[in-house]
C-alpha positions as CSV (number, residue, x, y, z in Angstrom):
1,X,128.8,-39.0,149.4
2,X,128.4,-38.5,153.0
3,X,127.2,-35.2,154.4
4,X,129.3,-34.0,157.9
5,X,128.4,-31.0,160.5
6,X,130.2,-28.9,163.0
7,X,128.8,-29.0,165.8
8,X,130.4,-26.1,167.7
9,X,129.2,-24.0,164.5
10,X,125.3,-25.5,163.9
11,X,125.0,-23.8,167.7
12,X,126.1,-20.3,166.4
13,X,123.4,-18.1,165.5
14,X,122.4,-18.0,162.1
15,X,124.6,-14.3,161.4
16,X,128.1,-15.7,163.1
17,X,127.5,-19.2,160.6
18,X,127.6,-17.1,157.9
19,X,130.5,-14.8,159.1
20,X,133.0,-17.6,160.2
21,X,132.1,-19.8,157.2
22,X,132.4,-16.1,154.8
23,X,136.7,-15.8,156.4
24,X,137.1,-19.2,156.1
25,X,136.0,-19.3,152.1
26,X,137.9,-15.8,151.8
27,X,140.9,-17.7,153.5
28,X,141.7,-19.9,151.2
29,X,142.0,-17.1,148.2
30,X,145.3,-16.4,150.2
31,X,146.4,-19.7,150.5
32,X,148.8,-21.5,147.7
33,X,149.5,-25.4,147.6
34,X,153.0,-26.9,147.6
35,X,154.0,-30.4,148.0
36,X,156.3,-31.9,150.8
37,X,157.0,-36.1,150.6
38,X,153.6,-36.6,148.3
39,X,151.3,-34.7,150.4
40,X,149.5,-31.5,149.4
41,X,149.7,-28.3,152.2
42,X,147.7,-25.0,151.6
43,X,150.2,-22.2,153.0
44,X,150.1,-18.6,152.9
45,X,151.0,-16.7,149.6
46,X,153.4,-14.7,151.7
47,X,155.5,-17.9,153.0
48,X,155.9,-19.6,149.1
49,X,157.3,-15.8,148.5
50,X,159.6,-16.5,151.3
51,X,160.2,-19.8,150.5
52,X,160.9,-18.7,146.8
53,X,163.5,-16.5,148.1
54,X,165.5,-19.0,150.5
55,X,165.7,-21.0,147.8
56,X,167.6,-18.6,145.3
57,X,169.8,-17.1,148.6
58,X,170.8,-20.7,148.7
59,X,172.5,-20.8,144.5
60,X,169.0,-22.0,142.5
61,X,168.0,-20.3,139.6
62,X,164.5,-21.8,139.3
63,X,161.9,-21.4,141.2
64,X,161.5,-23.8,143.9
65,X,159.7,-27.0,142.8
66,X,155.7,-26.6,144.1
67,X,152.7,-28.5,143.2
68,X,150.4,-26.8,141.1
């Protein structure tokens, strides 16, 4: 396995690495996976809700079809 760097972060101080790279782990808690042609997407919680609800506004009575 090969190791890769940010650049534009290793020039941060040592305080702002660890803040940047603390919202960005604490970002993906929020963040839900659903499938479109094969490929996997992380998207907001909030827009599966939304997409939940199109979905039954438009006649389905199960939930629409995500990866999990």
């Amino acid at each position: 396995m090969s190791s890769i760097s940010i650049e534009w972060l290793a020039q941060l101080p040592y305080e702002e690495q660890e803040r940047v790279l603390s919202r960005l782990a604490s970002a993906d808690e929020e963040l839900s996976p659903i499938e479109i042609n094969g490929k996997r997407f992380y998207i907001p919680t909030e827009v599966i809700g939304l997409i939940d609800s199109l979905w039954a506004q438009l006649g389905n009575t199960d939930p629409f079809p995500q990866a999990g």
